[in-house]
LUMDO-656400 format. One record per residue: residue number from 1; x, y, z of N, C-alpha, C in turn. Coordinates in Angstrom, 1 decimal. Atoms other than C-alpha are relative to their C-alpha. Layout:
<pts>
+------+--------+--------+--------+--------+--------+--------+--------+--------+--------+
! resi !   n_px !   n_py !   n_pz !  ca_px !  ca_py !  ca_pz !   c_px !   c_py !   c_pz !
+------+--------+--------+--------+--------+--------+--------+--------+--------+--------+
!  NUM !      X !      Y !      Z !      X !      Y !      Z !      X !      Y !      Z !
...
+------+--------+--------+--------+--------+--------+--------+--------+--------+--------+
</pts>
This chain:
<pts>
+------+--------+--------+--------+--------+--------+--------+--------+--------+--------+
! resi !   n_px !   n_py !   n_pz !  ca_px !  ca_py !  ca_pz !   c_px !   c_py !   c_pz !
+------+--------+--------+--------+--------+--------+--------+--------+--------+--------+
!    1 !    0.8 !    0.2 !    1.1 !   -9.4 !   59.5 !   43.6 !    0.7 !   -0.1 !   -1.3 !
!    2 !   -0.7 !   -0.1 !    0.9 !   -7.1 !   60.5 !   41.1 !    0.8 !   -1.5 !   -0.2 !
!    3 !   -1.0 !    1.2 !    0.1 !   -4.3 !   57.7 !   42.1 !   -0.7 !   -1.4 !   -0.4 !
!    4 !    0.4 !    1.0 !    0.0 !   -7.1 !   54.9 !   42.3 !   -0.4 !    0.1 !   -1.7 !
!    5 !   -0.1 !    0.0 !    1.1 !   -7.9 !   56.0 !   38.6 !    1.3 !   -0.7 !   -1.1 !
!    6 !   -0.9 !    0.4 !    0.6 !   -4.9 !   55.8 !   37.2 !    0.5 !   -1.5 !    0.1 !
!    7 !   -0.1 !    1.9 !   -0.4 !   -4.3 !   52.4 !   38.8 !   -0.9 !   -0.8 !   -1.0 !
!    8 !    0.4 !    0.4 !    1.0 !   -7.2 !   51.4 !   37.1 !    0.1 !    0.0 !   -1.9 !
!    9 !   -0.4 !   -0.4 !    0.9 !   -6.3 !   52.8 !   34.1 !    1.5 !   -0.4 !   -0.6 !
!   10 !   -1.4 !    0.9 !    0.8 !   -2.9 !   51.0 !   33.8 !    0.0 !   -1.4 !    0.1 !
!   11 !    0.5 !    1.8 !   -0.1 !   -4.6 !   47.5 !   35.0 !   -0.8 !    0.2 !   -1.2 !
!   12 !    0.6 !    0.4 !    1.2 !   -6.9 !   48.1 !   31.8 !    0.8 !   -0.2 !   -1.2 !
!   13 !   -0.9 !    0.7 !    0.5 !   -4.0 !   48.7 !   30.0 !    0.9 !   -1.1 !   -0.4 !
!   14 !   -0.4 !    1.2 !    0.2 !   -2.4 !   45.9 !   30.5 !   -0.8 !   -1.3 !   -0.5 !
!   15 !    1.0 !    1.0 !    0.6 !   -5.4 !   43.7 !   30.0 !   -0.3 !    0.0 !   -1.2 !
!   16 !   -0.1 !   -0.2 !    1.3 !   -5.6 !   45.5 !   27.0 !    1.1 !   -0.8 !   -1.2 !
!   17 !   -1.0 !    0.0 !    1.0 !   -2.5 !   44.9 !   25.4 !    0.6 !   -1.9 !    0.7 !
!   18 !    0.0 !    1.1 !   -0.2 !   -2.7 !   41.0 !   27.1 !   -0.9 !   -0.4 !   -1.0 !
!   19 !    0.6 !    0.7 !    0.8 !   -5.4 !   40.7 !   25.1 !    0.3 !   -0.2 !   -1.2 !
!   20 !   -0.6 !   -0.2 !    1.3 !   -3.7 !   42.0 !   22.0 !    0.8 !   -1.1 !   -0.2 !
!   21 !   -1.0 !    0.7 !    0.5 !   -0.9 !   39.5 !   22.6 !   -0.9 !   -1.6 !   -0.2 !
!   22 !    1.0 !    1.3 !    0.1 !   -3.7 !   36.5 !   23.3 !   -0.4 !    0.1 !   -1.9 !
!   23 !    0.7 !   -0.3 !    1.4 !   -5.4 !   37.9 !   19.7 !    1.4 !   -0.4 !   -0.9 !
!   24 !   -1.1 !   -0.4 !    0.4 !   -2.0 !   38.0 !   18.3 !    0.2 !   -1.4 !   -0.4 !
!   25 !   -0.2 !    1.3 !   -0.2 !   -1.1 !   34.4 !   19.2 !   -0.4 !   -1.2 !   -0.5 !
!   26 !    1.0 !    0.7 !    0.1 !   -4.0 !   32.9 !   18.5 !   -0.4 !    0.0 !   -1.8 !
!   27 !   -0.3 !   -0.1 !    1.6 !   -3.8 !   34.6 !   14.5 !    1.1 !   -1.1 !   -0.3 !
!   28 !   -0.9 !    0.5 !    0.5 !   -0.5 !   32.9 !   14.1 !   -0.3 !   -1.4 !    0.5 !
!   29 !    0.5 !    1.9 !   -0.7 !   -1.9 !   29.0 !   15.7 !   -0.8 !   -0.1 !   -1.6 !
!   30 !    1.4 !   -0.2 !    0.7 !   -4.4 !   29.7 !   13.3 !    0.8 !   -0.2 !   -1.8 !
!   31 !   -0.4 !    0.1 !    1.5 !   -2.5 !   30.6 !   10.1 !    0.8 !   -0.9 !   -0.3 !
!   32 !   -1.0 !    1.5 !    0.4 !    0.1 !   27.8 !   10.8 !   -0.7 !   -1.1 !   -0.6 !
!   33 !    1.1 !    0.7 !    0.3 !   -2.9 !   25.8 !   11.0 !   -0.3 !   -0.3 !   -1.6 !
!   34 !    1.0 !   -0.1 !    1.4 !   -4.6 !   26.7 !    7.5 !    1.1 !   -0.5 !   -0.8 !
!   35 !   -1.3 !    0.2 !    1.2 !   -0.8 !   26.9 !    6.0 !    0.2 !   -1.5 !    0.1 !
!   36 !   -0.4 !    1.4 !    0.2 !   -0.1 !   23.3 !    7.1 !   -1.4 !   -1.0 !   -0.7 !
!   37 !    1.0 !    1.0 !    0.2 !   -3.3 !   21.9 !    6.3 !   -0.1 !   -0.1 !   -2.1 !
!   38 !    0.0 !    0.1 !    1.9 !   -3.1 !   23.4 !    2.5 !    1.1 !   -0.4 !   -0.7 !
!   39 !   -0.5 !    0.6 !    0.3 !    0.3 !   22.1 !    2.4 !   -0.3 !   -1.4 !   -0.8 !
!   40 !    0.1 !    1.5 !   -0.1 !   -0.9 !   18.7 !    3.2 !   -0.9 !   -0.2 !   -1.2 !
!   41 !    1.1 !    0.1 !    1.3 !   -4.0 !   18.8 !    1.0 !    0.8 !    0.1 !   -1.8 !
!   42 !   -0.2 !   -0.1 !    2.1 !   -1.6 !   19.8 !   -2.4 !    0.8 !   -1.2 !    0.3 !
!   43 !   -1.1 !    0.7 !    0.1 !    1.1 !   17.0 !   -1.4 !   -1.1 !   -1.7 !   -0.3 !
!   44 !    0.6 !    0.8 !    0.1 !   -1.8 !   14.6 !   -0.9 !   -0.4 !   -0.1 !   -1.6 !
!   45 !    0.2 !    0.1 !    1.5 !   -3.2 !   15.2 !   -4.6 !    1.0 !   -0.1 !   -0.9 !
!   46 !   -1.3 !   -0.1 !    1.0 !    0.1 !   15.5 !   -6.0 !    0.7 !   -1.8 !   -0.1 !
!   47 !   -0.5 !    1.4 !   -0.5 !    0.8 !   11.9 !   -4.2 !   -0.8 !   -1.0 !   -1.0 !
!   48 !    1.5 !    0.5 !    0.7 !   -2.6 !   10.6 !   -5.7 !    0.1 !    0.3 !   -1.6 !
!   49 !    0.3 !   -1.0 !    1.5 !   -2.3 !   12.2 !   -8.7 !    1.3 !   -1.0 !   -0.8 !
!   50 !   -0.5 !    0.4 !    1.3 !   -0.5 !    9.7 !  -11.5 !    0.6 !    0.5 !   -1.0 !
!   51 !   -0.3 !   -0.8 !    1.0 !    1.5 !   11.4 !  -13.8 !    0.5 !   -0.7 !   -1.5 !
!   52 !   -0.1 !    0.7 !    1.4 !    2.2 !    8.4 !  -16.2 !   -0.8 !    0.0 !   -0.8 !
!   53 !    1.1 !    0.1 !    1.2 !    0.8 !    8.4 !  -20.0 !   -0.8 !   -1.1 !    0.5 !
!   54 !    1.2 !    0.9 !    0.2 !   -2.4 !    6.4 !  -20.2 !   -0.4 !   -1.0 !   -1.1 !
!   55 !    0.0 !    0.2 !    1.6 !   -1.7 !    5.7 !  -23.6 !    0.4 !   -1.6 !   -0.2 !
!   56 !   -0.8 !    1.3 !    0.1 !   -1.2 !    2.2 !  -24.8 !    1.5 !    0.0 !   -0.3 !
!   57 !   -1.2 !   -0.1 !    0.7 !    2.5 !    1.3 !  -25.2 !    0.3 !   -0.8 !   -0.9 !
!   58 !   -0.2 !    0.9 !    1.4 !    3.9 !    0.1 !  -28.0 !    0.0 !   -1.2 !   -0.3 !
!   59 !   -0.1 !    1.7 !   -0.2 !    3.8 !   -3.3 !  -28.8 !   -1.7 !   -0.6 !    0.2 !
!   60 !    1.1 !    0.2 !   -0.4 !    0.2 !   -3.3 !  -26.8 !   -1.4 !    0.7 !   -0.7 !
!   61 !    1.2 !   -0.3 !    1.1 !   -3.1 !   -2.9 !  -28.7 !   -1.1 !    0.7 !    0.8 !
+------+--------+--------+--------+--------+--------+--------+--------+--------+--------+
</pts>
C-alpha cells in the first residue's frame, strides 16, 4: 500500500513539474511572440513615418 503510494506520488510529481516546464515554455513562445510583434509594429511606424520638413523650400511659394 505504502510502495504503490509513493509510486503514485512520484508519477504526480513528475507530471507536476512536466507541467511546470510545458507552462514555462509556453510563457517564453508567448513573450517572444508579443516582443517581436512590438518590435515590428515601432519599425513599421518609424518606416511610415516621414521625418522630412513639410515646409515650403526656398525658392517655392
Amino acid at each position: 500500500m505504502r510502495r504503490n503510494f509513493e509510486r503514485l506520488f512520484v508519477q504526480e510529481h513528475h507530471f507536476r513539474s512536466l507541467e511546470l516546464n510545458i507552462n514555462l515554455i509556453m510563457l517564453y513562445i508567448f513573450k517572444h511572440i508579443i516582443r517581436n510583434y512590438i518590435i515590428n509594429r515601432a519599425n513599421n511606424l518609424i518606416e511610415n513615418t516621414s521625418f522630412e520638413c513639410s515646409c515650403p523650400k526656398p525658392g517655392q511659394v
